[in-house]
N, CA and C atoms as a LAMMPS dump frame, in Angstrom:
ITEM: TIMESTEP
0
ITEM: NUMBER OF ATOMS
429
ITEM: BOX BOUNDS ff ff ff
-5.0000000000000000e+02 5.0000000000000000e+02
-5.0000000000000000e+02 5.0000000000000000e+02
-5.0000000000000000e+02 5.0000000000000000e+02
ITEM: ATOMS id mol type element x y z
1 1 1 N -154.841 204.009 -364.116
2 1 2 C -154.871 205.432 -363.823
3 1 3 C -156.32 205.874 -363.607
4 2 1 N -156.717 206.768 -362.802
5 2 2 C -157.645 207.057 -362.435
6 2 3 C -157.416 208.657 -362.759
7 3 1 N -159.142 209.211 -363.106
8 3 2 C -158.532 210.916 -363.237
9 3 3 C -159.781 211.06 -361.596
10 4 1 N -159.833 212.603 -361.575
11 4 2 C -160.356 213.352 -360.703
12 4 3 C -162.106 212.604 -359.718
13 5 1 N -162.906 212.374 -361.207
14 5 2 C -164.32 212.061 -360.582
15 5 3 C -163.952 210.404 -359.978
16 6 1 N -163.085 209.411 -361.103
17 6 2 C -163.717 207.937 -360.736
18 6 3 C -162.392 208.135 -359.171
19 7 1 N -161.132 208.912 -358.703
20 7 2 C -160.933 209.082 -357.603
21 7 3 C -161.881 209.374 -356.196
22 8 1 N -162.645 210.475 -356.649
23 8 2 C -163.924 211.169 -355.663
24 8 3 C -164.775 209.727 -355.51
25 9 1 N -165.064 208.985 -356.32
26 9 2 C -166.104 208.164 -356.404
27 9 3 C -165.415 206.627 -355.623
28 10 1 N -164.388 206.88 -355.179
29 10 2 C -164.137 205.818 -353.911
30 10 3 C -164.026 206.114 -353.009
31 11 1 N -163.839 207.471 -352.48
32 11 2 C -164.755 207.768 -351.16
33 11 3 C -165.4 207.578 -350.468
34 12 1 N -165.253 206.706 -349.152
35 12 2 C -166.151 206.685 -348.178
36 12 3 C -166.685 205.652 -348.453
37 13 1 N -166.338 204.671 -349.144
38 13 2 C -166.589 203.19 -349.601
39 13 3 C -165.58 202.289 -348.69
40 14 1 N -166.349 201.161 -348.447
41 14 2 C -166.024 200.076 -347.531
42 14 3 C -165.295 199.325 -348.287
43 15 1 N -165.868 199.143 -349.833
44 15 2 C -164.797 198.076 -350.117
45 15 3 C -163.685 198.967 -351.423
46 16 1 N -163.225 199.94 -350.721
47 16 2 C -162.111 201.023 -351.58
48 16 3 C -161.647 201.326 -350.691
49 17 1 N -160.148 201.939 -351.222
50 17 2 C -159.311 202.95 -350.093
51 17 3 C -158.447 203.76 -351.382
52 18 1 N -159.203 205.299 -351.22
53 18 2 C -158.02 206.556 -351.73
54 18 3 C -157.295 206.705 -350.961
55 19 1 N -155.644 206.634 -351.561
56 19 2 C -154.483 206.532 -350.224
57 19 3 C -153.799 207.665 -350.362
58 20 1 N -153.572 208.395 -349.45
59 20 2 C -152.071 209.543 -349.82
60 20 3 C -151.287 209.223 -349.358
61 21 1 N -150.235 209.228 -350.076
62 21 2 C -149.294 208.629 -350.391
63 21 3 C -148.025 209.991 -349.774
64 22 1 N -148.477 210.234 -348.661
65 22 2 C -148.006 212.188 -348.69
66 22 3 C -146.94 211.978 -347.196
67 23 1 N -146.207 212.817 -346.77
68 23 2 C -145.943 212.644 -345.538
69 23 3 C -146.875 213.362 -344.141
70 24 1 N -146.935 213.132 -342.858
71 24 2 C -147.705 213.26 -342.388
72 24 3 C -147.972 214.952 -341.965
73 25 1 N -146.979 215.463 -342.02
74 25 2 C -147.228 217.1 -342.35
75 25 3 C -148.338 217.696 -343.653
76 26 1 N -147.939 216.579 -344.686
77 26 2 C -148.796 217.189 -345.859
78 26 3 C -150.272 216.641 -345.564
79 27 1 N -150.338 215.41 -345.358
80 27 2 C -151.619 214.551 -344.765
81 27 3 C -152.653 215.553 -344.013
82 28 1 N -151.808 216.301 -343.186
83 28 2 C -152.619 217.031 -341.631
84 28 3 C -152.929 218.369 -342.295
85 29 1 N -151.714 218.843 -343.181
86 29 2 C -152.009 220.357 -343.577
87 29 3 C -150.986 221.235 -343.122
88 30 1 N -150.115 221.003 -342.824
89 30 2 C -148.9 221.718 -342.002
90 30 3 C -148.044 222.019 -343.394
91 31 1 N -147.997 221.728 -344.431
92 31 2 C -147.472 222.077 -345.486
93 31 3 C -147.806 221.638 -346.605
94 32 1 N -148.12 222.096 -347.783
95 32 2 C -148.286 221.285 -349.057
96 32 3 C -147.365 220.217 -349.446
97 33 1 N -146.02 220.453 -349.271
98 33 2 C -144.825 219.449 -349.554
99 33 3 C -144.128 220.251 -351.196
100 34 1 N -144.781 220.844 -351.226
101 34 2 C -143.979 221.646 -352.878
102 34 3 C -143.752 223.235 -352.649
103 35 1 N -143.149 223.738 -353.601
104 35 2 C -143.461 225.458 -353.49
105 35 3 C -144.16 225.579 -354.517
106 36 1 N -145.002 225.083 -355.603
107 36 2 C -145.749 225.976 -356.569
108 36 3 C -146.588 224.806 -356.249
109 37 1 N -147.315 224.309 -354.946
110 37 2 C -148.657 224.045 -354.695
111 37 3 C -148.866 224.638 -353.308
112 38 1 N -149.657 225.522 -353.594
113 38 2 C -150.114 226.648 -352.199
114 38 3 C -151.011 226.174 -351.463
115 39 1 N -151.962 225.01 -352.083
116 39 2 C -153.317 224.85 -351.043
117 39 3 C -152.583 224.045 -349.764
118 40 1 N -153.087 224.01 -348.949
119 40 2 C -152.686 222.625 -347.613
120 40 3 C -153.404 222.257 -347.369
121 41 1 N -153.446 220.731 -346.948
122 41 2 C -154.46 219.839 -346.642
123 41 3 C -154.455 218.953 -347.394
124 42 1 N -155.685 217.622 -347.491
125 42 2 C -155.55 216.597 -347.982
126 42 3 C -156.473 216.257 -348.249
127 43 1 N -157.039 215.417 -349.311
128 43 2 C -158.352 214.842 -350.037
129 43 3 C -159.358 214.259 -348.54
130 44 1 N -160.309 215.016 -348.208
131 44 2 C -161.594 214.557 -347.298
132 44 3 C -162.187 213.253 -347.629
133 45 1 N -161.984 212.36 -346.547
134 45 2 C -161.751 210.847 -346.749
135 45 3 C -160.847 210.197 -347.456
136 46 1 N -159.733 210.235 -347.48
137 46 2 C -158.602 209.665 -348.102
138 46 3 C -158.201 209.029 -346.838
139 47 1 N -157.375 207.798 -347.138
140 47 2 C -156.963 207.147 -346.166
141 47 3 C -155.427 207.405 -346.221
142 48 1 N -154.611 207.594 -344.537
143 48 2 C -153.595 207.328 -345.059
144 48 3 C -152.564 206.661 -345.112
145 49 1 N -151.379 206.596 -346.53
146 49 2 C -150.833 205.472 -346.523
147 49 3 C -149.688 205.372 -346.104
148 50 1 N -148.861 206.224 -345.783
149 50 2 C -147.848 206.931 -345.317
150 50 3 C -146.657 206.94 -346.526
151 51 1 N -145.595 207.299 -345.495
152 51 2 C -144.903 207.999 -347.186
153 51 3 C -143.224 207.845 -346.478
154 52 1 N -143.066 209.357 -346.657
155 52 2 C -141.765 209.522 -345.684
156 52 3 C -141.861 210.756 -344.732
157 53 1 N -140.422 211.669 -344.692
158 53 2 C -140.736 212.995 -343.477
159 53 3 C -140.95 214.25 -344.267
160 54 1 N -141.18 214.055 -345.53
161 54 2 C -141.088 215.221 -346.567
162 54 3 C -141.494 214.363 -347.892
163 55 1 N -141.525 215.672 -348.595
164 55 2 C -142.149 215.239 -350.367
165 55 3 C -140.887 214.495 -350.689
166 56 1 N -139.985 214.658 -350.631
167 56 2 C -138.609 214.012 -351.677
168 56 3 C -138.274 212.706 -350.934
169 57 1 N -138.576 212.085 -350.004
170 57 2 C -138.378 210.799 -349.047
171 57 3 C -139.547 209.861 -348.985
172 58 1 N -138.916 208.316 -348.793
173 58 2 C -140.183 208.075 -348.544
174 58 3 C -139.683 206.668 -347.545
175 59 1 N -138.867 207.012 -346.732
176 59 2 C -138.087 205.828 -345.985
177 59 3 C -139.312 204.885 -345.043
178 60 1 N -140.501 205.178 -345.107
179 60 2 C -141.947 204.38 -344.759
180 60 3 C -141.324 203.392 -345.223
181 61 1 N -141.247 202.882 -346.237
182 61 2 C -141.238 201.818 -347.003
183 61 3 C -139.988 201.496 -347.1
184 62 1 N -138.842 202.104 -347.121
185 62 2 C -137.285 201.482 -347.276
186 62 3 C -136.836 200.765 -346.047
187 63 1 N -136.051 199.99 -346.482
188 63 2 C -134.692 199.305 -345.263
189 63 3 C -133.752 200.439 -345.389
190 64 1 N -132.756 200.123 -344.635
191 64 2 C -131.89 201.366 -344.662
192 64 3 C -131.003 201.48 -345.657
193 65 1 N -130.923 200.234 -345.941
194 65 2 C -130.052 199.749 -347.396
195 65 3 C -130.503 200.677 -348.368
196 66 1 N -132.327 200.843 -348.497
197 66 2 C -133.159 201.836 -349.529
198 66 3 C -133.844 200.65 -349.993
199 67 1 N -133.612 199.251 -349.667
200 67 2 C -134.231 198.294 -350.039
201 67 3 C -135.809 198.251 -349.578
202 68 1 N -136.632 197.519 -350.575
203 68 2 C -138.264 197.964 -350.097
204 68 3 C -138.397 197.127 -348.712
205 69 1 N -139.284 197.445 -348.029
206 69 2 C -139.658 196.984 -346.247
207 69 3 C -140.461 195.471 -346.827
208 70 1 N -140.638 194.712 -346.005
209 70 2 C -141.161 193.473 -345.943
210 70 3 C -142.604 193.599 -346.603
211 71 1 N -143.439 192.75 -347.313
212 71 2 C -144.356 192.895 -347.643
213 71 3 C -144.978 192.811 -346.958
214 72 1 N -145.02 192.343 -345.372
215 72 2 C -145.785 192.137 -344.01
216 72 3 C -145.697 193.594 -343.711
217 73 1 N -144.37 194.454 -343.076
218 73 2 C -144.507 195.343 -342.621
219 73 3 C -145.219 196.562 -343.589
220 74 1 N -145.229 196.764 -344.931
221 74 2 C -145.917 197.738 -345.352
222 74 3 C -147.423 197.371 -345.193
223 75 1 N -147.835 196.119 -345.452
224 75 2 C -149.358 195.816 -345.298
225 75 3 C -150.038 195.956 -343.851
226 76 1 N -148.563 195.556 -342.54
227 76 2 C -149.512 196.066 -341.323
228 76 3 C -149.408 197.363 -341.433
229 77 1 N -148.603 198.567 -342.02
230 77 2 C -148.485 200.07 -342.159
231 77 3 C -150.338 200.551 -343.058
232 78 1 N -150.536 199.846 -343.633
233 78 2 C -151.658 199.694 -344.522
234 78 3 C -152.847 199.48 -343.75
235 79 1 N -152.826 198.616 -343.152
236 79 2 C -153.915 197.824 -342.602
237 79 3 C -154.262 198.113 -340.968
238 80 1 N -153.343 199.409 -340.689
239 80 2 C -153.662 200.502 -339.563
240 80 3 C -154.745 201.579 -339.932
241 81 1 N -154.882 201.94 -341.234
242 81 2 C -155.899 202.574 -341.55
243 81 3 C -156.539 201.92 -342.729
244 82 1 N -157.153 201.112 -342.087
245 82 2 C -158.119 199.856 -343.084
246 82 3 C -158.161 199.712 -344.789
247 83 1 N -156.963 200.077 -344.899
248 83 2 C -156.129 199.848 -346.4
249 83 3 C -156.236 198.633 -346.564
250 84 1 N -156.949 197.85 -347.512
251 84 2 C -157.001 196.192 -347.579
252 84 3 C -156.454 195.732 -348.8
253 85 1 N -155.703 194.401 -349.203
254 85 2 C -155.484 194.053 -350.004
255 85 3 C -157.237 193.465 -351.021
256 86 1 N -158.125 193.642 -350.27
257 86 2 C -159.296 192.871 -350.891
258 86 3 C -160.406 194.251 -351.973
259 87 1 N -160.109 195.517 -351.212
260 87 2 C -160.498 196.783 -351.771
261 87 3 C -160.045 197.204 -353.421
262 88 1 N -160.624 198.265 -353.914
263 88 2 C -160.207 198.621 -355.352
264 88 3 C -159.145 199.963 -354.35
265 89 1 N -157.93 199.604 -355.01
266 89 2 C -157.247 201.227 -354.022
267 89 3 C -156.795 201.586 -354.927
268 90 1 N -156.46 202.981 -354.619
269 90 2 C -156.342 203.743 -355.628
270 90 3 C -155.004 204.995 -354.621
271 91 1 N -153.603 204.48 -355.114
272 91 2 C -152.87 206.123 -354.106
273 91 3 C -152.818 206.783 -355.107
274 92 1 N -152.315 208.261 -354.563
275 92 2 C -151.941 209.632 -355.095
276 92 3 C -150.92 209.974 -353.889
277 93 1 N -150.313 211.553 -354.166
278 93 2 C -149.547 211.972 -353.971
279 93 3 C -149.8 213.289 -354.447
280 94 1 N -148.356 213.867 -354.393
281 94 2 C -148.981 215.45 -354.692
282 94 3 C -148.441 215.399 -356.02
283 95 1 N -147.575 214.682 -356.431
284 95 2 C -147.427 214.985 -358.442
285 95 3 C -147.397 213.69 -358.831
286 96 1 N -147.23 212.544 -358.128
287 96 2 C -147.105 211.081 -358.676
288 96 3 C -146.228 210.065 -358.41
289 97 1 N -144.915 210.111 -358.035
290 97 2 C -143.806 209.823 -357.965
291 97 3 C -144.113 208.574 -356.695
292 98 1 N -144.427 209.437 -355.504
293 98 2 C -144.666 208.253 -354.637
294 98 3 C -145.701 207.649 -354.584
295 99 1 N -147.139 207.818 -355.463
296 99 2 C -148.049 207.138 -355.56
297 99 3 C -148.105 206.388 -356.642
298 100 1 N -146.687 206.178 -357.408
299 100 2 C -146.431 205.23 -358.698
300 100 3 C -145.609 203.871 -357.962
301 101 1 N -144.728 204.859 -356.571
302 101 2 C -143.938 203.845 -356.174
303 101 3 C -144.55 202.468 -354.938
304 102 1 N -145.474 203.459 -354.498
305 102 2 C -146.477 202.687 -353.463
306 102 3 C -147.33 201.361 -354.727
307 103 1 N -147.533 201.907 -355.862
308 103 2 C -148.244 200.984 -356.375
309 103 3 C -147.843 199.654 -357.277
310 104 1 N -146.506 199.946 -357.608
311 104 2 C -145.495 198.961 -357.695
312 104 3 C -145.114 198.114 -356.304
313 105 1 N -144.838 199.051 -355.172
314 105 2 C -145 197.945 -354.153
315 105 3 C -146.588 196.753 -354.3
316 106 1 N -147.573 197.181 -354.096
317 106 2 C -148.948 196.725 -353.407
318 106 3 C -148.828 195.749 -355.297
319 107 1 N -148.488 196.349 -355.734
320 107 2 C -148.66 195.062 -357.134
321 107 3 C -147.748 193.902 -356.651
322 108 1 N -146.084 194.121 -356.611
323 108 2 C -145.419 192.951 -355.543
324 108 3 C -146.041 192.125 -354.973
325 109 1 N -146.774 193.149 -353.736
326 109 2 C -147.365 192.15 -352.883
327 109 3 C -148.473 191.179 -353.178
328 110 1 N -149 191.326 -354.671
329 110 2 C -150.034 190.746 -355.532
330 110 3 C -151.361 191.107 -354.803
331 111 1 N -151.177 192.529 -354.455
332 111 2 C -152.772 192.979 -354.317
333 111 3 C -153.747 193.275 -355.591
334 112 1 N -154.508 192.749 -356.364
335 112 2 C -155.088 192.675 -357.543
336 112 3 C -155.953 193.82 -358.453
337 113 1 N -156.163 194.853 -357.317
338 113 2 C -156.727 196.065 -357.942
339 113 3 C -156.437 197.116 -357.219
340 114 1 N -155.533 197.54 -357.578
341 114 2 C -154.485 198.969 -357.498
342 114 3 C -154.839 199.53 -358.656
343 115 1 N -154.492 201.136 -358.323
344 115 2 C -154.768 202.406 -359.281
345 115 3 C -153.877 203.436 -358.923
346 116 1 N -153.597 204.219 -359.583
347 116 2 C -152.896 205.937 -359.224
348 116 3 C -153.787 206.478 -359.409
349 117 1 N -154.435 207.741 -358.299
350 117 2 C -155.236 208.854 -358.804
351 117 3 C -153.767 209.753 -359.677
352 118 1 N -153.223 209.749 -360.59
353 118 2 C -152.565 210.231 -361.283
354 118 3 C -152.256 212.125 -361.159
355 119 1 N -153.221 212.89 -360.867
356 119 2 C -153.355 214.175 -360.702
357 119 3 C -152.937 214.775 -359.454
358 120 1 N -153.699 213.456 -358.772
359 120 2 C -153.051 213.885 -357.14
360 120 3 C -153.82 214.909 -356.124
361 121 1 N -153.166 215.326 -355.278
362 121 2 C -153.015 216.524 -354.691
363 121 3 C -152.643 217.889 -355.399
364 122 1 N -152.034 217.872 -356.056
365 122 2 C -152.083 218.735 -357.44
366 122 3 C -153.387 219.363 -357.942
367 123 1 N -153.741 218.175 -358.524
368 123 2 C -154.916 218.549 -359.264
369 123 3 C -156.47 218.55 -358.311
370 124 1 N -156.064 217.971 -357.078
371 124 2 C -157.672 217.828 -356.278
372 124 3 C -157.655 219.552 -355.743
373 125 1 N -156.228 220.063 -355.333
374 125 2 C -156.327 220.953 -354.453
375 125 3 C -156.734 222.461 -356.029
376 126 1 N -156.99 222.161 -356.827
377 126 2 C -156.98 223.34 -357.965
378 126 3 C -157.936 223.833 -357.98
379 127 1 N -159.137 222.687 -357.374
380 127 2 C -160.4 222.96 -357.201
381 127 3 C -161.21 223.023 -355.923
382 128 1 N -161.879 224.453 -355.735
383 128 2 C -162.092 224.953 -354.514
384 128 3 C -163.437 224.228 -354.262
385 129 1 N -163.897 223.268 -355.374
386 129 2 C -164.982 223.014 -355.076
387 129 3 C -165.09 221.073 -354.584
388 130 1 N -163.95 220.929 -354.315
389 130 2 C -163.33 219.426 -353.829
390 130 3 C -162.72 220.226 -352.554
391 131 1 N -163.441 218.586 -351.422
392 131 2 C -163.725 218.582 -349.957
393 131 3 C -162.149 218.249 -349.65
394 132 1 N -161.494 219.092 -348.571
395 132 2 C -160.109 219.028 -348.477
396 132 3 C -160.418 218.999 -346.778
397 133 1 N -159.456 218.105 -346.547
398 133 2 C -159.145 218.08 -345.11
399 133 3 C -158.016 218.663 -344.68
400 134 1 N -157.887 218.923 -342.955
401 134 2 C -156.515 219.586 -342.087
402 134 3 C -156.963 219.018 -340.957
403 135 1 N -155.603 219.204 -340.352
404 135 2 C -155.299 218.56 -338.911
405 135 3 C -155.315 217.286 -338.473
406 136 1 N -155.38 216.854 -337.447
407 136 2 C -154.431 215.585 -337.215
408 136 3 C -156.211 214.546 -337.35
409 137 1 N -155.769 213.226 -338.01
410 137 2 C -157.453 212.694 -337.598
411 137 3 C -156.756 211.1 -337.94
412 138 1 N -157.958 210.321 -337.735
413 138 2 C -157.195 209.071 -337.828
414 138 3 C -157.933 208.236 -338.485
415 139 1 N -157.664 206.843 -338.711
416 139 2 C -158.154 206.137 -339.413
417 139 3 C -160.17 205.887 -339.563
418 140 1 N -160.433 205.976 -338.247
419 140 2 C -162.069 206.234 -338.257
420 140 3 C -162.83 207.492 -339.354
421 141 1 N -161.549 208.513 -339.71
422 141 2 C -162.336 209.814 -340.133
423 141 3 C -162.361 209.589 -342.084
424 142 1 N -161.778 208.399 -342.138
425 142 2 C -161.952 207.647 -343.471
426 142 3 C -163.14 206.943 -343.994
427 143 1 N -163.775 206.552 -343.094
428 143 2 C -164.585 205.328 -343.297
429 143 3 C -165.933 206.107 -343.575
């Protein structure tokens, strides 16, 4: 578990990736994904990891069965925005749920240093004085 600063403090690091774990509406800023979180937008330099089409889904990662996706296909989903198995990563989400479930996947896949920013989007967006991103950007606006 990671809290607020040692999250901020993999930022913009080559050999880290903060992931949101969010869908791509919440990612861009088009919605928070909750009703009692008002800010929109997403942690400035966070990479992202994808999710599902909303907060309560996260079919990124399912077969249709609900079974988890290949450990190939989530890692090339990963490794589109230079998410590495060799990095310290660390996902979040906006309360935890899918950045507990992303990290049980990437443990599966025996990636060796995984983390939850635990607080999330929740807790980054509480503070007006943490760098928040909007709108559409892509894997370069991570690095």
């Amino acid at each position: 578990m990671l809290d607020t600063e040692q999250a901020r403090g993999l930022l913009h690091r080559q050999d880290a990736s903060l992931v949101s774990v969010r869908s791509w509406p919440e990612f861009i800023g088009a919605t928070s994904g909750y009703s009692y979180i008002k800010p929109k937008g997403d942690i400035a330099g966070a990479r992202w990891g994808h999710a599902g089409s909303d907060s309560t889904h996260m079919e990124d990662f399912h077969n249709p069965d609900g079974t988890m996706r290949s450990a190939d296909d989530i890692a090339t989903l990963w490794r589109q925005w230079n998410i590495l198995p060799s990095q310290q990563v660390a996902f979040y989400c906006g309360t935890g749920w899918r950045a507990s479930e992303t990290f049980m996947y990437a443990r599966a896949m025996g990636w060796p240093h995984v983390a939850v920013y635990d607080g999330g989007w929740y807790e980054w967006s509480s503070n007006p004085h943490n760098p928040v991103a909007r709108g559409a950007r892509g894997p370069e606006s991570s690095q």
